[in-house]
VMD Tcl script that builds the backbone (N, CA, C; Angstrom):
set m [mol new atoms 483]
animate dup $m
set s [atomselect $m all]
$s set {name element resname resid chain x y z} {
  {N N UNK 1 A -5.867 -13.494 -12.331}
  {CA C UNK 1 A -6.444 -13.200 -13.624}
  {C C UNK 1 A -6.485 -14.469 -14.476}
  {N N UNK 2 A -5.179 -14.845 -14.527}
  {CA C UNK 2 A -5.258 -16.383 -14.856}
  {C C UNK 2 A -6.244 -17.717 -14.796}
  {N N UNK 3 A -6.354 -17.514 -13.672}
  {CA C UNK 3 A -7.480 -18.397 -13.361}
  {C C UNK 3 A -9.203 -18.340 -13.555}
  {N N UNK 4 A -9.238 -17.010 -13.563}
  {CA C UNK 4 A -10.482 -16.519 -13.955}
  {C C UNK 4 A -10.696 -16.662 -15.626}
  {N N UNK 5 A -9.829 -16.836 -16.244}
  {CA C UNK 5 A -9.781 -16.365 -18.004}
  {C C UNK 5 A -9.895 -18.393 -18.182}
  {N N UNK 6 A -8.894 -18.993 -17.186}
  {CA C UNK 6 A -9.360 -20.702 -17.104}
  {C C UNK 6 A -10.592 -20.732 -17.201}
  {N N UNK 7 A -11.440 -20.154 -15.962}
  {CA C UNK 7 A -12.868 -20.328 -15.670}
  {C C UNK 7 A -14.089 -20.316 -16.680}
  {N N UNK 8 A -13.542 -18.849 -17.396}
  {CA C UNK 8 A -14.206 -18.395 -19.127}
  {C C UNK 8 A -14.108 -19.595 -19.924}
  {N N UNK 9 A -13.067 -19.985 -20.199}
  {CA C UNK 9 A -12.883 -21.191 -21.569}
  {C C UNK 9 A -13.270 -22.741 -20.862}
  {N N UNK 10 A -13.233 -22.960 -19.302}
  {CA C UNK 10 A -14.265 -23.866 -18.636}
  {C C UNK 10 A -15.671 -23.837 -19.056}
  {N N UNK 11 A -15.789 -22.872 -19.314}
  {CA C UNK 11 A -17.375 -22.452 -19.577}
  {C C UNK 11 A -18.322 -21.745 -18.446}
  {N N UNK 12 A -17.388 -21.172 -17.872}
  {CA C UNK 12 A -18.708 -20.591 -16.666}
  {C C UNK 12 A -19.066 -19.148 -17.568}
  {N N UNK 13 A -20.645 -18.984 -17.341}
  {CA C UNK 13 A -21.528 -18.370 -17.779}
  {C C UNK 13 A -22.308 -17.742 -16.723}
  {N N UNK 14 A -21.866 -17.496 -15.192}
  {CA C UNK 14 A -22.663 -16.747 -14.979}
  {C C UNK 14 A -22.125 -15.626 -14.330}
  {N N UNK 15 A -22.045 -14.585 -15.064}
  {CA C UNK 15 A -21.658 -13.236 -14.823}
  {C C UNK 15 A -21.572 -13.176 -13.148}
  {N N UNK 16 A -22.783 -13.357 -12.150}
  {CA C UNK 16 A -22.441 -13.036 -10.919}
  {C C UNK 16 A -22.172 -13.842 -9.571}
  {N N UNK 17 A -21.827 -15.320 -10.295}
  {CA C UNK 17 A -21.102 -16.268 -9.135}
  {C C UNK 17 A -19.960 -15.959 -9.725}
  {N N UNK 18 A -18.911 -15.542 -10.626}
  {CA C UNK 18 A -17.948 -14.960 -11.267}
  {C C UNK 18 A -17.747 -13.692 -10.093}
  {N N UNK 19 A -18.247 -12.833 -10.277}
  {CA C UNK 19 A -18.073 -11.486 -9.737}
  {C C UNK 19 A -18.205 -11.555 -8.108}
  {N N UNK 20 A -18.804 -12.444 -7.820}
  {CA C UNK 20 A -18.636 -12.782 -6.192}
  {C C UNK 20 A -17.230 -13.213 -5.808}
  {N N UNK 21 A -16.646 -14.342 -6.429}
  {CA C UNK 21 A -16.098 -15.096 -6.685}
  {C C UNK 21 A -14.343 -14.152 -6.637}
  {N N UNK 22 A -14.573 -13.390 -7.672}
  {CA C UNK 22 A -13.327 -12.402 -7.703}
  {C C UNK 22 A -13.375 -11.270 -6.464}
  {N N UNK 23 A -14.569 -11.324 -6.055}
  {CA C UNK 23 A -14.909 -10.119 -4.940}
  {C C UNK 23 A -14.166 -10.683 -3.536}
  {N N UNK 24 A -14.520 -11.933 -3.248}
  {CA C UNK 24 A -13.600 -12.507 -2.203}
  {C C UNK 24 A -12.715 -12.747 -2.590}
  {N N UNK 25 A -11.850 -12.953 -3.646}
  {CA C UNK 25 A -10.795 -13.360 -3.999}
  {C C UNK 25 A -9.649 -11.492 -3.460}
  {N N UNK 26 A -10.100 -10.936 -4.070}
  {CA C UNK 26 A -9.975 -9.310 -3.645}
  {C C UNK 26 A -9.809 -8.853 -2.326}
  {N N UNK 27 A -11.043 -8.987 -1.792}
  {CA C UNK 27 A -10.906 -9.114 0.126}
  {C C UNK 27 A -9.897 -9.663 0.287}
  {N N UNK 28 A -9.782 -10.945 -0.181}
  {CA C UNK 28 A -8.438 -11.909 0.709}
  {C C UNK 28 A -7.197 -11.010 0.669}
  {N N UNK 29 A -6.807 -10.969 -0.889}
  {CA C UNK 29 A -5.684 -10.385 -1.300}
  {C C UNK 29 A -5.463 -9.267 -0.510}
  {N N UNK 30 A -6.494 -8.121 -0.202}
  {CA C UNK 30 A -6.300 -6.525 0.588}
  {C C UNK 30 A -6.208 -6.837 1.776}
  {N N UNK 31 A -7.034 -7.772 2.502}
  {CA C UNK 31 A -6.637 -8.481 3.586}
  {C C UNK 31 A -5.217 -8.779 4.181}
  {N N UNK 32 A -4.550 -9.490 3.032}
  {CA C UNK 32 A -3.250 -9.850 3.711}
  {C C UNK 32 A -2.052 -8.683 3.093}
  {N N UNK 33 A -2.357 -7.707 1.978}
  {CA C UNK 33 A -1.512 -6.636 1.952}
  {C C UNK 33 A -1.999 -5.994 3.355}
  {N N UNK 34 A -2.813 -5.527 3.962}
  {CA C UNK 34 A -2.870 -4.601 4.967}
  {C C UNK 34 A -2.442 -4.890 5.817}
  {N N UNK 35 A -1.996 -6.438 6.150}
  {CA C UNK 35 A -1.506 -6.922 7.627}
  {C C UNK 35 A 0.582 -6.434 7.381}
  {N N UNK 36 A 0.773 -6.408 6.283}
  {CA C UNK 36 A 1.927 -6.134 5.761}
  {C C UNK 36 A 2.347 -4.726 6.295}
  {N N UNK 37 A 1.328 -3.868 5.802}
  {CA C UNK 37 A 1.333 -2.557 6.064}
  {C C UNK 37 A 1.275 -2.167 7.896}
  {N N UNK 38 A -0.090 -2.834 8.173}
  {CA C UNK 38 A -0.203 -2.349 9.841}
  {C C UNK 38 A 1.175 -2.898 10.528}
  {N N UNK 39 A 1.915 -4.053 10.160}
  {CA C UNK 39 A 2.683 -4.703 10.994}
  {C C UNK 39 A 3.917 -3.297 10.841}
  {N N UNK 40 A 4.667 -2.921 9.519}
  {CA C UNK 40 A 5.314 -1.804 9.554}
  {C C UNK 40 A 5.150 -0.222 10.360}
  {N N UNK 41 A 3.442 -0.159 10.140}
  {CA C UNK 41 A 3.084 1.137 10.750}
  {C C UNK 41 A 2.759 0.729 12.493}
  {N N UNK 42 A 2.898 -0.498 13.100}
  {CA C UNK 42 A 3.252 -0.364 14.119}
  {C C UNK 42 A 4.547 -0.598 15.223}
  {N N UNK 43 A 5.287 -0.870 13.585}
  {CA C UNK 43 A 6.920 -0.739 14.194}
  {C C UNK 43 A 7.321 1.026 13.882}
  {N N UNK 44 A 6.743 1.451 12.798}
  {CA C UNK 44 A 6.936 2.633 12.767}
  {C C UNK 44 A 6.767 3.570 14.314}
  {N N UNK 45 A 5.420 3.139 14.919}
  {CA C UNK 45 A 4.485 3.982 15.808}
  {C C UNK 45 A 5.525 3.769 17.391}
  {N N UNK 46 A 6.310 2.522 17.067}
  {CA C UNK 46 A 7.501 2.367 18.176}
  {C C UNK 46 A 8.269 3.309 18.198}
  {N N UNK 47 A 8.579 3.168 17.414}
  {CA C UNK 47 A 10.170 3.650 17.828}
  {C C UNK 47 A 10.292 5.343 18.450}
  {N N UNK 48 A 9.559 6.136 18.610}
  {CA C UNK 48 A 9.777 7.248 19.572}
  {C C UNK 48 A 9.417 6.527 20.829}
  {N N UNK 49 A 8.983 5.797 21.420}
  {CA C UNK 49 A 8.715 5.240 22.626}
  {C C UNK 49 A 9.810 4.857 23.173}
  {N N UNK 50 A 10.627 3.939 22.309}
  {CA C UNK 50 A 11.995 3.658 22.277}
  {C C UNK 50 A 12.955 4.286 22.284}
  {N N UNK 51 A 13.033 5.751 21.666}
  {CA C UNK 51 A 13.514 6.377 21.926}
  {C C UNK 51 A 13.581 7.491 23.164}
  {N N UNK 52 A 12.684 7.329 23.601}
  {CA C UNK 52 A 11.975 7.595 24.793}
  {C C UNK 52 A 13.014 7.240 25.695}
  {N N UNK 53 A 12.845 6.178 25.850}
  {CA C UNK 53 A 12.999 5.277 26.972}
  {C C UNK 53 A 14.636 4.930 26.939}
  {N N UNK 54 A 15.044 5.240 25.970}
  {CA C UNK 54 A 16.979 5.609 25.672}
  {C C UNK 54 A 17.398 6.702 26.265}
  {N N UNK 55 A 16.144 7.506 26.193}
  {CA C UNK 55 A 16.121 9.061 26.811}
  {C C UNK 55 A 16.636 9.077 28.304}
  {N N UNK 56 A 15.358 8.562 28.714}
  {CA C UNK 56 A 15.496 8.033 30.458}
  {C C UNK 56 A 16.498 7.564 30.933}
  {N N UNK 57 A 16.978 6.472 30.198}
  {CA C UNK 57 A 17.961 5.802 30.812}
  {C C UNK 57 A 19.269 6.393 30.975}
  {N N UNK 58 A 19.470 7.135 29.507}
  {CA C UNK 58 A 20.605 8.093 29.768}
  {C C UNK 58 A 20.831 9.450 30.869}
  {N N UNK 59 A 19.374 9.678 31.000}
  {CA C UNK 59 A 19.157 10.950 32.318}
  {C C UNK 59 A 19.303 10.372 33.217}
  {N N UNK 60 A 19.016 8.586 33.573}
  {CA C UNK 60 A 19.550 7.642 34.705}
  {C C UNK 60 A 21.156 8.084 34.709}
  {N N UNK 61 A 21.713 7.626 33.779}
  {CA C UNK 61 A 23.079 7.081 34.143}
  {C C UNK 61 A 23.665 8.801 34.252}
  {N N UNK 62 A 23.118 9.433 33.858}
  {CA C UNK 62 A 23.619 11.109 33.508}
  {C C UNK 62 A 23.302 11.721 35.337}
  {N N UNK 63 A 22.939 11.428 36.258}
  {CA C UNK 63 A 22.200 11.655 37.169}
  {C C UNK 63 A 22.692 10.817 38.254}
  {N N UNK 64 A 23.710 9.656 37.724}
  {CA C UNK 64 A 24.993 8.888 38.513}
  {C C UNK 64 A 25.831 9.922 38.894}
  {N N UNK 65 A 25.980 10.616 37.703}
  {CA C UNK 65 A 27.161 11.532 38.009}
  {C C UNK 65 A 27.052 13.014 37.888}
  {N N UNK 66 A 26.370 13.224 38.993}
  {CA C UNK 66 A 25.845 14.556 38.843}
  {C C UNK 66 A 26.924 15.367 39.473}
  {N N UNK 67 A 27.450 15.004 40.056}
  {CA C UNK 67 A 29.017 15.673 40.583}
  {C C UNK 67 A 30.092 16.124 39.510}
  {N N UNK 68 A 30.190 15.279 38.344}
  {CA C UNK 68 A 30.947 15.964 37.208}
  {C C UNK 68 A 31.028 17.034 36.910}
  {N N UNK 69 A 32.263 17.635 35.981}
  {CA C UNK 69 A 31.962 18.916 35.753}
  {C C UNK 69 A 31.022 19.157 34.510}
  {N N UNK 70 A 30.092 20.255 34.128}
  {CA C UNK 70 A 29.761 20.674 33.667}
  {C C UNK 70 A 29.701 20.322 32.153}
  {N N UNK 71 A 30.959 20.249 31.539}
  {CA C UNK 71 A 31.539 19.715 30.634}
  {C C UNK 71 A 30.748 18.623 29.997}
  {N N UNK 72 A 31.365 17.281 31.228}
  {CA C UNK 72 A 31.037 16.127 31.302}
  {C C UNK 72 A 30.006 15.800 31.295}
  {N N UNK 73 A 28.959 16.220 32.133}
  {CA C UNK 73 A 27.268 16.386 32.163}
  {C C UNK 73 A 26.932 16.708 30.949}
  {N N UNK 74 A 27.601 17.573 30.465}
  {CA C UNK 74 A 26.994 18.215 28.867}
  {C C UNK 74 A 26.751 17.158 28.154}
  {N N UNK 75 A 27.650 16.173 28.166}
  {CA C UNK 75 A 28.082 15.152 26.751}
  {C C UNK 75 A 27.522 14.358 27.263}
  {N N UNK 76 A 26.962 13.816 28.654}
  {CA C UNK 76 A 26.231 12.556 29.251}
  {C C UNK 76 A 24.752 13.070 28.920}
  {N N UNK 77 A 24.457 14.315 28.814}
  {CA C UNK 77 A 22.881 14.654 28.462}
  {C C UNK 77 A 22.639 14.604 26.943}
  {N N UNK 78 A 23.615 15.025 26.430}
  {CA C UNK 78 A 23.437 14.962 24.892}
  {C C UNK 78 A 23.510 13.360 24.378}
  {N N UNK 79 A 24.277 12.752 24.966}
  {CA C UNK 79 A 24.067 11.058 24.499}
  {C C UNK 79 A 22.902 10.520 24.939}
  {N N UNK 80 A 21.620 10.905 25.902}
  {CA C UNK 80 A 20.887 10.278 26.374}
  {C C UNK 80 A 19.790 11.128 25.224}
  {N N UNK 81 A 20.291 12.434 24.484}
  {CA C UNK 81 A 19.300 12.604 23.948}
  {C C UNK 81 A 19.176 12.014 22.327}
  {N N UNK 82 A 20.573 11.408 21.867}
  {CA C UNK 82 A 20.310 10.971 20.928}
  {C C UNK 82 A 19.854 9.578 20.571}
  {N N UNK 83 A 19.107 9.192 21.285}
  {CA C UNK 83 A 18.062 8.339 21.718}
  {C C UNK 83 A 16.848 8.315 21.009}
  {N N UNK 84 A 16.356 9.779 21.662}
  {CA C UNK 84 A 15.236 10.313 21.637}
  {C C UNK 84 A 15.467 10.401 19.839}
  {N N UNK 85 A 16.501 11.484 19.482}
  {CA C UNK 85 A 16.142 11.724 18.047}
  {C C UNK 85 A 16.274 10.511 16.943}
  {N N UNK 86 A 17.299 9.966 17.409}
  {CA C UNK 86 A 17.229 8.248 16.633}
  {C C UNK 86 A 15.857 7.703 16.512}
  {N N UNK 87 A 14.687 7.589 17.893}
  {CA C UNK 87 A 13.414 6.717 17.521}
  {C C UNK 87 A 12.680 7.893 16.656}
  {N N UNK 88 A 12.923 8.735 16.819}
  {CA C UNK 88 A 12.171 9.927 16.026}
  {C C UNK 88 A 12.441 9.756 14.527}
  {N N UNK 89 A 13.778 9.640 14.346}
  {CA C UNK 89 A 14.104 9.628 12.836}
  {C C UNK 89 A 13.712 8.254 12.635}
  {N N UNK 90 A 13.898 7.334 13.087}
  {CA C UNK 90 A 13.386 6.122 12.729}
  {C C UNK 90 A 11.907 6.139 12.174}
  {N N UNK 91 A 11.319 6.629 12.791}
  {CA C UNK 91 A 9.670 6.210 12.956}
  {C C UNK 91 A 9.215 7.556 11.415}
  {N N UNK 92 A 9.717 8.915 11.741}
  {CA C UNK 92 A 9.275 10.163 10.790}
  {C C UNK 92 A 10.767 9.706 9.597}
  {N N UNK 93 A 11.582 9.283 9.244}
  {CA C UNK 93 A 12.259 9.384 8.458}
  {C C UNK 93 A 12.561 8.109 7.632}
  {N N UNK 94 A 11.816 6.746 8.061}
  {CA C UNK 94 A 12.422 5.516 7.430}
  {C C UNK 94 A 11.501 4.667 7.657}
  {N N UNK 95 A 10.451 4.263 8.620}
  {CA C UNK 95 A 9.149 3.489 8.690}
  {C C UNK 95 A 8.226 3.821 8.431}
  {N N UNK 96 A 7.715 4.808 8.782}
  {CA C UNK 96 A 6.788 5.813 8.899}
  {C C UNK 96 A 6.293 5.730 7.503}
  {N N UNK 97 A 7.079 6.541 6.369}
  {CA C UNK 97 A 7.072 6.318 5.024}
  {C C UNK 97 A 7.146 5.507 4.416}
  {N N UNK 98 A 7.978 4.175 4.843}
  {CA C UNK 98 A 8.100 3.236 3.880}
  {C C UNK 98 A 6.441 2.360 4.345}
  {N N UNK 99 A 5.610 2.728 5.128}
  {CA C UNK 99 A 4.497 2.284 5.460}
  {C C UNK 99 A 3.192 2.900 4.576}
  {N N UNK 100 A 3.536 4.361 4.588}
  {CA C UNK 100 A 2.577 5.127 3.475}
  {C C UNK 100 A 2.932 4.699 2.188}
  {N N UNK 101 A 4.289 4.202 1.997}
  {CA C UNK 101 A 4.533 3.346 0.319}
  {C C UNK 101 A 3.932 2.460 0.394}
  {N N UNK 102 A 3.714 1.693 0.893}
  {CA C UNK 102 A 3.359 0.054 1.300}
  {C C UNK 102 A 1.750 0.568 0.938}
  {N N UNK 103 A 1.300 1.321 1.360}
  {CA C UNK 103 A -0.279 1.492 1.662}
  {C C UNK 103 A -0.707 2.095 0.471}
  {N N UNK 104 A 0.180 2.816 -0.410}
  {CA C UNK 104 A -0.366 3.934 -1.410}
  {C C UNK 104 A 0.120 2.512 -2.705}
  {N N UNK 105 A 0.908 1.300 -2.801}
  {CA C UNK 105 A 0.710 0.599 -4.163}
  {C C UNK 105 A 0.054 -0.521 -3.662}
  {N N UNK 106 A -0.570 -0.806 -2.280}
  {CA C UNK 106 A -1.395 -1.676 -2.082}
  {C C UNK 106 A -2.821 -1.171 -2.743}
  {N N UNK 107 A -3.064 0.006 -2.254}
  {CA C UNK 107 A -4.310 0.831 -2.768}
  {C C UNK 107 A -4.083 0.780 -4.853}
  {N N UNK 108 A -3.125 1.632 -5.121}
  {CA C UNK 108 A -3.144 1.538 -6.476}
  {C C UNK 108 A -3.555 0.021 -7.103}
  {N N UNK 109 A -2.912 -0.724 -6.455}
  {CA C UNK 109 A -2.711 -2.808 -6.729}
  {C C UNK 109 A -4.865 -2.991 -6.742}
  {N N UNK 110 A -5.230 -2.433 -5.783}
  {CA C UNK 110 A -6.419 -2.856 -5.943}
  {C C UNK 110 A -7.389 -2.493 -6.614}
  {N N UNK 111 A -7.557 -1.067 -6.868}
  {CA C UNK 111 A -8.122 -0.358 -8.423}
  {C C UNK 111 A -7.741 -1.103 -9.486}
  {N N UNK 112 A -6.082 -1.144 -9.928}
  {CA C UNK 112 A -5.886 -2.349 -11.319}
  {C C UNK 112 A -6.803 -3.485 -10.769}
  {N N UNK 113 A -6.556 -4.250 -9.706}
  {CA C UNK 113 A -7.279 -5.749 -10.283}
  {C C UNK 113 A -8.868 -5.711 -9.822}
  {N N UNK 114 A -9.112 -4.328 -9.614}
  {CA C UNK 114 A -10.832 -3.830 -9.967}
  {C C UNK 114 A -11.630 -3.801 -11.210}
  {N N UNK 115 A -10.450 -3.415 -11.656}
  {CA C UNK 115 A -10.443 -2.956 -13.219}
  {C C UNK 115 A -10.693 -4.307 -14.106}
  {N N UNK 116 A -9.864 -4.777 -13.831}
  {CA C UNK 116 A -10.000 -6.622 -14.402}
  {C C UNK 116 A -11.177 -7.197 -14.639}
  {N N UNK 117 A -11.449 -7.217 -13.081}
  {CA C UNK 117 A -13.015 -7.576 -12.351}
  {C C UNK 117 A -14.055 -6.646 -13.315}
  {N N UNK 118 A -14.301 -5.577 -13.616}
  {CA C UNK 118 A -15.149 -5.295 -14.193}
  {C C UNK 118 A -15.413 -5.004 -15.551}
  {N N UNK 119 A -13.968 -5.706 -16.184}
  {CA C UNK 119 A -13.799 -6.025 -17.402}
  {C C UNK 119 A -14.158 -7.820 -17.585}
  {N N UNK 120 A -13.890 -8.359 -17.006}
  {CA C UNK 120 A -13.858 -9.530 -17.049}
  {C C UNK 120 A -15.637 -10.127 -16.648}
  {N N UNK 121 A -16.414 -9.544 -15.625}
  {CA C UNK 121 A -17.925 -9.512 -15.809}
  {C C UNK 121 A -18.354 -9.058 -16.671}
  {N N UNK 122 A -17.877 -7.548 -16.782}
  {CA C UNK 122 A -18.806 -7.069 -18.176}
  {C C UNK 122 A -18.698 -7.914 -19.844}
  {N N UNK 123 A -17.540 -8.202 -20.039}
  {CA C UNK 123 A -17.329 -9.615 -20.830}
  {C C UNK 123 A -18.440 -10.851 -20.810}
  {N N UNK 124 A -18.136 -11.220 -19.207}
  {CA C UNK 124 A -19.520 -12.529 -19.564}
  {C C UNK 124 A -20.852 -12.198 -19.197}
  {N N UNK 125 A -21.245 -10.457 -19.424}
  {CA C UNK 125 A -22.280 -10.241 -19.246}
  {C C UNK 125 A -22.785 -9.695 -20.726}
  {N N UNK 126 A -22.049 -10.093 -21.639}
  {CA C UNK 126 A -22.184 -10.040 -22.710}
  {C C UNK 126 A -22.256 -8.408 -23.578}
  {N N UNK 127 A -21.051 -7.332 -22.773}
  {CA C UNK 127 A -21.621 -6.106 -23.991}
  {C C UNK 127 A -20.256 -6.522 -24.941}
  {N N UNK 128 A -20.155 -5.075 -25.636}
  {CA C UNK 128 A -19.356 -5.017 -26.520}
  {C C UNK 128 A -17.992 -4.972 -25.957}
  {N N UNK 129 A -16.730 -5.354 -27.025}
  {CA C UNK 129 A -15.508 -4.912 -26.287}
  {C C UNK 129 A -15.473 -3.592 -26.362}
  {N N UNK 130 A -16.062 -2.700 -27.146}
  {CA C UNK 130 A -15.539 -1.466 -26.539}
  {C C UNK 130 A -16.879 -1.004 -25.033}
  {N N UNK 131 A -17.543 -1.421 -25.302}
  {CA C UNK 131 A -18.220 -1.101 -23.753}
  {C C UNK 131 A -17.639 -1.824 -22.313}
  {N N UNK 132 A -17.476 -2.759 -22.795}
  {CA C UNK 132 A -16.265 -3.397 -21.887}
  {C C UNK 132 A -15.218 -2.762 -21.576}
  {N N UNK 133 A -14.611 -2.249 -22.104}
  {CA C UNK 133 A -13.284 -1.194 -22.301}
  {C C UNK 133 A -14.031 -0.036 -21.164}
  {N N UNK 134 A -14.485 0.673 -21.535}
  {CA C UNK 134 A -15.382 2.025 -20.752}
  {C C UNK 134 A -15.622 1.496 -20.051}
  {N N UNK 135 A -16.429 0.231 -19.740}
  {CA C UNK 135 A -16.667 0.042 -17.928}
  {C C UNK 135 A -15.162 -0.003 -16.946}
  {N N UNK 136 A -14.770 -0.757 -17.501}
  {CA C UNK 136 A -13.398 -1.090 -17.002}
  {C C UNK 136 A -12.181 0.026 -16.829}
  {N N UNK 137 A -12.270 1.167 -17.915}
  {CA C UNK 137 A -11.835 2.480 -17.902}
  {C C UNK 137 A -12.266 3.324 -16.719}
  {N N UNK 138 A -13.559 2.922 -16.639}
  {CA C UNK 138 A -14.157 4.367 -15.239}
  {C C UNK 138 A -14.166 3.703 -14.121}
  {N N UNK 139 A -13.472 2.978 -13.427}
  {CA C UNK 139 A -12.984 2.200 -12.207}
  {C C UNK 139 A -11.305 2.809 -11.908}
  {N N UNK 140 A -10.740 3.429 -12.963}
  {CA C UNK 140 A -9.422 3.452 -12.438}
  {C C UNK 140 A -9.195 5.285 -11.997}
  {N N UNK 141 A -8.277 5.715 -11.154}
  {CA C UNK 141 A -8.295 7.084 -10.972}
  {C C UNK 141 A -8.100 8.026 -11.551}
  {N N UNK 142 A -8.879 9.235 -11.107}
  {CA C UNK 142 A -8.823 10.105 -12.758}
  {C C UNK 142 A -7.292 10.433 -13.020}
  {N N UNK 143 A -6.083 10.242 -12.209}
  {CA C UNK 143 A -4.747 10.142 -12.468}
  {C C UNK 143 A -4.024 9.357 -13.273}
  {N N UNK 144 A -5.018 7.911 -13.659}
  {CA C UNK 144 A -4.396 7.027 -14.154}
  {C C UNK 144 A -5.028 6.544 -15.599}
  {N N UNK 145 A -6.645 7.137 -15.253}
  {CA C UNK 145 A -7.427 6.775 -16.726}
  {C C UNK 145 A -7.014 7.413 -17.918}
  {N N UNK 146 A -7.136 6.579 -18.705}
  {CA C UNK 146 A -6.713 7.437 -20.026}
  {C C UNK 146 A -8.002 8.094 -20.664}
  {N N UNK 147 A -8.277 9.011 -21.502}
  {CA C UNK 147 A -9.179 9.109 -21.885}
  {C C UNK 147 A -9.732 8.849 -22.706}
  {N N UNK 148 A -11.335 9.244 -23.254}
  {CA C UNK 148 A -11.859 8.502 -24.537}
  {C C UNK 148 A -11.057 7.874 -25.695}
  {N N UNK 149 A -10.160 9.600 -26.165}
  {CA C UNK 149 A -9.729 9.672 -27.621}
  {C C UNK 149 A -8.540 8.795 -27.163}
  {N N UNK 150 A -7.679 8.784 -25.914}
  {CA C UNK 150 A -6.714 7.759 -26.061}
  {C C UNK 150 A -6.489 6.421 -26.506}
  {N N UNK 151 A -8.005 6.195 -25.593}
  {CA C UNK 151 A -7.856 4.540 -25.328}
  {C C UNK 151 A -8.338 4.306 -27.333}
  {N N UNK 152 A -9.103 4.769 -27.708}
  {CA C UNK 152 A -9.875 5.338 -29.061}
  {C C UNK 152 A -8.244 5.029 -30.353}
  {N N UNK 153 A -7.385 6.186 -29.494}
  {CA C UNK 153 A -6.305 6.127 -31.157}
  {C C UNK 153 A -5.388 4.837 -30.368}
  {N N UNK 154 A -5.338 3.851 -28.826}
  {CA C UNK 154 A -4.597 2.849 -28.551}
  {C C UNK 154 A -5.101 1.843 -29.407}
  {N N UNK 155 A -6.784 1.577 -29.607}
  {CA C UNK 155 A -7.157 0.443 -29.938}
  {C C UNK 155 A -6.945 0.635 -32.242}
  {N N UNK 156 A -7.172 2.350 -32.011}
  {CA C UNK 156 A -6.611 2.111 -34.076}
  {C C UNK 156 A -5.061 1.575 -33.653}
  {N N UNK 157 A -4.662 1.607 -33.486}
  {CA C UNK 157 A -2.773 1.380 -33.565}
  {C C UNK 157 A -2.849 -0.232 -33.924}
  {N N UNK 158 A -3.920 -0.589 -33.154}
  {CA C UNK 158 A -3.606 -1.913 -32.799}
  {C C UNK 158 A -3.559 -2.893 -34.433}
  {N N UNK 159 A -2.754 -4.184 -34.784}
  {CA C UNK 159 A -2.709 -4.875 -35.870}
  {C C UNK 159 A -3.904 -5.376 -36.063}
  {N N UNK 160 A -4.429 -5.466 -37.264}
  {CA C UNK 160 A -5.365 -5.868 -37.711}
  {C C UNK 160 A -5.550 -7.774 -37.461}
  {N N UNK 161 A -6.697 -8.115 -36.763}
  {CA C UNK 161 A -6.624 -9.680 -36.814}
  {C C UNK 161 A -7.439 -10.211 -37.937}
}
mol reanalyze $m
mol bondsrecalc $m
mol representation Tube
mol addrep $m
């Protein structure tokens, strides 16, 4: 944002090498949040495989001793299965999600600095600040926009310059 508000008092004047300009700047940025995200959601997508395969090994070593009693077998099958539920909880209880977090304020992150972007063109495309305001208002989700009369009694509050 910084640098773009430099660009304004530089003197750039043209509304849409500006808006290109922030448009790749945007790509880049979602670009390298998503590699953040996929790299988690494919450690997430592990770990039942892994647990898997803890599975097996324990039905290996459980299958050494198939002569044991009953007992014993019990507790050699149940350790090979908590394997299985470990990559499970891993992946549905602690990656899994912290990957849909990752993805749901990467997404929110890019509506705000949408919002910027089409405050910051509509600015050097010369309307009003309050039309500026409304463009820049109907870019964000209807969860997060405020409405007319809000933004309306935010800007009376404001000190007189």
């Amino acid at each position: 944002m910084c640098d773009y508000l430099r660009l304004l008092t530089l003197g750039t004047d043209n509304p849409h090498e500006v808006e290109n300009l922030i448009e790749q700047d945007l790509d880049l940025h979602h670009h390298e949040a998503e590699q953040v995200f996929h790299a988690m959601n494919s450690m997430a997508e592990s770990f039942p495989g892994l647990g898997i395969v803890a599975a097996v090994l324990g039905i290996i070593q459980t299958m050494g001793s198939i002569t044991e009693l009953p007992e014993i077998l019990g507790q050699l099958i149940g350790a090979a299965l908590v394997g299985t539920f470990a990559g499970i909880l891993m992946c549905y209880g602690f990656f899994g999600p912290m990957a849909a977090a990752l993805k749901a304020v990467r997404e929110d992150e890019h509506v705000y600095f949408t919002c910027m972007k089409v405050g910051l063109v509509s600015h050097l495309q010369g309307y009003a600040p309050a039309v500026t305001v409304e463009f820049s208002r109907k870019v964000l989700l209807s969860h997060q926009r405020p409405t007319f009369a809000e933004v309306e009694d935010a800007c009376g509050e404001l000190p007189p310059v």
